[in-house]
N, C-alpha and C positions, 0 to 999 in steps of 0.2 A: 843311247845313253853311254856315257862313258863314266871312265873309273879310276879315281888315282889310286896305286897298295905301295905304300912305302915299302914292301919289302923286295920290291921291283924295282920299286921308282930310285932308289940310293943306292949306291956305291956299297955293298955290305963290304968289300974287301980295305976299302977306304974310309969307312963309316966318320970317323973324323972331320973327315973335310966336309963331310954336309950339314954337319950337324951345326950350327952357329952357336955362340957363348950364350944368347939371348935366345931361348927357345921360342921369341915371338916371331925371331927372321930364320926359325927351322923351313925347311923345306914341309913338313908337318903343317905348320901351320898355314904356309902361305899357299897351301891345297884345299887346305876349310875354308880360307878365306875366300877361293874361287868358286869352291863347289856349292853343291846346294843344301848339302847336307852329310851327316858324317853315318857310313853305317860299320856298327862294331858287330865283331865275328865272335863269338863266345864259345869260346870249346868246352867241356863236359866240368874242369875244373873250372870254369869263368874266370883263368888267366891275365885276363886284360885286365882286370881290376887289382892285380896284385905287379903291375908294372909302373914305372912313374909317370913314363913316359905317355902310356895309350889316357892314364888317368887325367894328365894335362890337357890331352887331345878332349875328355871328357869334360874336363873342365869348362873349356873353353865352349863347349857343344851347349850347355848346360847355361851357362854365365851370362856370354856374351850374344853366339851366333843364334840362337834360340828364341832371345828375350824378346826381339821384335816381332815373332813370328813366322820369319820368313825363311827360316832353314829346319832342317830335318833331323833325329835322329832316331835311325832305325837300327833293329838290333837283330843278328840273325843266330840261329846255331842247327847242330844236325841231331836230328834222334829219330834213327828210319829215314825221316827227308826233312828236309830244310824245314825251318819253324822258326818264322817270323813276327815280330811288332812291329809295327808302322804306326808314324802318326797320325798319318790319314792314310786313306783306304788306296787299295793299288787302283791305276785304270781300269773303271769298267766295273768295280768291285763298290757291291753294298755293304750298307755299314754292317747289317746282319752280318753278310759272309764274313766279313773283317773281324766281327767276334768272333763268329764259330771258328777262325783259321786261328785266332789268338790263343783259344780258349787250350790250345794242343801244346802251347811252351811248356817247356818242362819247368815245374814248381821247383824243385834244385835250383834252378838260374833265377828263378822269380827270388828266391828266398839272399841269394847273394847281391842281389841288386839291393835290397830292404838292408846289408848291413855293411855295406860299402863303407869305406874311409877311405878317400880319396889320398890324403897323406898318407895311407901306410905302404905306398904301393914301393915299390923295391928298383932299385936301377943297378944296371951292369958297371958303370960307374958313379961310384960314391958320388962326385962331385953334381953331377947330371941332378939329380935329384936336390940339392941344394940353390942350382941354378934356376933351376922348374919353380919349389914355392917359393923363392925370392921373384920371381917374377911374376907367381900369380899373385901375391902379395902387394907389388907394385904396378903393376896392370905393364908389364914391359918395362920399368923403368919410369915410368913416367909421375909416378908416388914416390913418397920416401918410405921407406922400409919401417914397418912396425910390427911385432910380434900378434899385437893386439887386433893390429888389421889383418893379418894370415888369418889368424884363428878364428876372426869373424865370417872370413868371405868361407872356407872351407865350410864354414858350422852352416851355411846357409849354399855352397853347392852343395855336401850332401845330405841335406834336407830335399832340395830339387831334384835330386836323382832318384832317395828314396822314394820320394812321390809320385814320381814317373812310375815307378816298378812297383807301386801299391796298385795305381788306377788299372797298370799291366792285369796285374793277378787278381783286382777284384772281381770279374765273371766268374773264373775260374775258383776261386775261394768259396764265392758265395753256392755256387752247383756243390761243393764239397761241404758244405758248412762249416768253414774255418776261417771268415772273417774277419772275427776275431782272438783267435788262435793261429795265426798261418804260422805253420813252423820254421824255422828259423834252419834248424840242423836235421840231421835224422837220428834224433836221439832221444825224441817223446818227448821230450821236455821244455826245451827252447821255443816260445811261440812270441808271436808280435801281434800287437790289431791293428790293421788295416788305418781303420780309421784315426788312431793316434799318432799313425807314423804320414798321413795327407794330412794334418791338422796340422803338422809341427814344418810345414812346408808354408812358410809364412809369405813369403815371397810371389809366387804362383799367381796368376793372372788371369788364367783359364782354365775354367774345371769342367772335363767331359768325358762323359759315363757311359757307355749303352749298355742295357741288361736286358735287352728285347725277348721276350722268348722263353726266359727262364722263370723258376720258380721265386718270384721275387714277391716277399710277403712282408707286411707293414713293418714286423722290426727290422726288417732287414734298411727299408727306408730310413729309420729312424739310426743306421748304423752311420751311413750316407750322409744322413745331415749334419749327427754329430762330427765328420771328418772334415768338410766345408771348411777350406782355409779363409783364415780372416780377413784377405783382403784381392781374395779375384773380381773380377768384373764382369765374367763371361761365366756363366754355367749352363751348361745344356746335361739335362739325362733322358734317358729315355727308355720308359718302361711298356713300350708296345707290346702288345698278348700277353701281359701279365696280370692274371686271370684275379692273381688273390691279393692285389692291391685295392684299397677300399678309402673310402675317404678318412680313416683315421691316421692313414700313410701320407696323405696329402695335408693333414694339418699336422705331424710331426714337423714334412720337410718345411711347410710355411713357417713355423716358430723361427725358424735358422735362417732364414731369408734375409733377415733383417738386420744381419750382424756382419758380412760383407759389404764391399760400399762398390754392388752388383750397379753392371747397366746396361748389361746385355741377361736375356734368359729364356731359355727353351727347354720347355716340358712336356713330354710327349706321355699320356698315361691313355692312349687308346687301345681298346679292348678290352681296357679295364674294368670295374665293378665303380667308379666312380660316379655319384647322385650330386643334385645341385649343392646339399650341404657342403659335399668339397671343397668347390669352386668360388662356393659363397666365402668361405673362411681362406682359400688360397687366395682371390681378390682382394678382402681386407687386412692380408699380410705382404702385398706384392713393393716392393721398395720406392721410397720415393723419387727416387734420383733414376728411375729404369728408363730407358730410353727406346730398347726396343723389346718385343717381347712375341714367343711366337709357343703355343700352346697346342694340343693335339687329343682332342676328347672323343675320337670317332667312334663309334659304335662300343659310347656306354651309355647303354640304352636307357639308364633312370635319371639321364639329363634334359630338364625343359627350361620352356624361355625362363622360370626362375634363377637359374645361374647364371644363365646367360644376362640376366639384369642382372645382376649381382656383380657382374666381370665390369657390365658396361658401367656402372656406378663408382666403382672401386680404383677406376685406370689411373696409373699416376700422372699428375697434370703436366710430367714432362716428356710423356713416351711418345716420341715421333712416329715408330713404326709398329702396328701389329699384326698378325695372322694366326686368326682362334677358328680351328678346325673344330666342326661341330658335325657333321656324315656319321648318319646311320643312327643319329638322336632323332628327338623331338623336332628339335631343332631343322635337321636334315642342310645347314650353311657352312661357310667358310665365309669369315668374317677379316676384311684386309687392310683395312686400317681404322684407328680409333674412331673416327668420325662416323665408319661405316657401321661398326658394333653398338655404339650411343646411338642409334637411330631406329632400334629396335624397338617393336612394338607393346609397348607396354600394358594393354589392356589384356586384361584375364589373366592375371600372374596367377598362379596357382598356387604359391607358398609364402607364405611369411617371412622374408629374408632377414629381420633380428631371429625370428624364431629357426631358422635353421642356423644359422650363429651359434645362439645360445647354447642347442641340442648337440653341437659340434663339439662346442665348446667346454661342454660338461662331461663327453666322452675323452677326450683327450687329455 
């Protein structure tokens, strides 16, 4: 793997001459544009965000190179040894261990990310920063110039950025129980939730969580769902051995389901204390428009064929692909596409599935 660092790669004695009037034909940029991803180095004061230039580079990371999916950005710093974010997981590395290495960032740097303004960052010369938002403004030149449109596109990067650094800090938050408190400063007093600062990331396409392992208990779910931005398409979480998750956690996050215009979704609550009522009220809340859908109920052990009809009854008539993990139930299957799960045997249901509905329903 190789590595561009501009503080190598330019002329520091010449800085001028690399630098181009159009910071879209900086040498900066046309390294993102190769690479695969951008990774920022954050020293103890998280300096990079108080510069204009690194904030551009973030910009673009954030805006543009990101949006498709197809590029990275990873974030590092030192405290004792390196402590890393990634987007995805290193070679070789499970999603578990990817939390627990996350779970070690320093809340300092989590909390500076939550209050970033990309416009305030400072350059060595004046005009450099002038040139920057006139051109994140104009995408390079290639717009005309509106104050209206700066102020739009910044108000929605750093909405994306804080979002990023909410999903960062929520394992970590939620083992502290400061969710919805995470402090801002160290001064007792400054705090933010979690959740209103993912919500207010309007933009956002894909929302994924793991909290495998931890003490993750129904309001905390219900913390989660309220934060659910309006209009992703992707949501995956995933609450493996989370012992005190129950089905009233599972009809929280279902109410909220239905308010993105979702088409991908994975929910993984094995281990859990989840019974057919769950399943029953998460299948009668699942979106219409889902397309694929891949669920994970292993070894919770007060699920029988009743939810599992319930799931098969419920599937939206446009979902092409699924995979409903059922090991260590009644059940004892792994169910791989729609066709496969409707085909389930329906004799000897054991429950009343209005009536777990309704019991659900009345708890919630």
């Amino acid at each position: 793997m190789s590595y561009w660092i501009c503080g190598y790669a330019n002329r520091q004695h010449e800085l001028a001459s690399e630098i181009a009037d159009d910071p879209e034909e900086s040498s900066f940029r046309k390294a993102m544009k190769l690479a695969d991803g951008v990774l920022l180095v954050l020293d103890n004061d998280a300096m990079p965000f108080q510069r204009i230039w690194c904030d551009f580079e973030l910009d673009k990371s954030i805006m543009v190179d990101m949006d498709g999916g197809e590029k990275m950005l990873d974030i590092v710093t030192k405290q004792d040894k390196p402590r890393l974010l990634t987007n995805k997981p290193l070679p070789g590395e499970k999603l578990f261990d990817k939390a627990s290495r996350e779970m070690k960032f320093p809340v300092s740097l989590l909390a500076s990310g939550l209050r970033v303004k990309l416009e305030e960052g400072n350059a060595t010369v004046e005009s450099d920063k002038h040139s920057i938002l006139r051109s994140i403004a104009t995408n390079g030149g290639r717009l005309s110039y509106l104050e209206e449109k700066l102020a739009t596109h910044l108000e929605i990067a750093n909405a994306r950025l804080r979002g990023f650094f909410a999903i960062s800090a929520w394992p970590q938050a939620l083992k502290r129980g400061i969710v919805e408190k995470f402090p801002l400063y160290n001064d007792g007093v400054s705090t933010v939730s979690l959740p209103e600062i993912l919500a207010q990331d309007d933009t956002r396409k894909v929302f994924e969580l793991n909290l495998s392992g931890l003490d993750v208990k129904d309001n905390d779910i219900a913390s989660i769902a309220r934060g659910i931005p309006n209009n992703i398409q992707a949501l995956s979480l995933c609450f493996e051995s989370c012992e005190h998750v129950t089905d009233r956690g599972v009809c929280l996050l279902a109410h909220a389901l239905g308010r993105p215009p979702l088409r991908h979704l994975h929910l993984d609550f094995s281990g859990g204390h989840v019974t057919d009522a769950g399943i029953c009220h998460l299948a009668a809340k699942l979106p219409a428009k889902l397309i694929s859908l891949k669920l994970n109920f292993a070894f919770c052990r007060n699920i029988s064929s009743a939810g599992v009809q319930a799931l098969a009854e419920d599937l939206p008539a446009k979902l092409e692909s699924l995979e409903a993990i059922f090991r260590g139930t009644a059940i004892d299957r792994v169910f791989t596409s729609p066709q496969d799960i409707k085909g389930v045997n329906k004799t000897g249901l054991a429950a009343n599935l209005t009536g777990l509905r309704t019991r659900l329903m009345g708890r919630s």
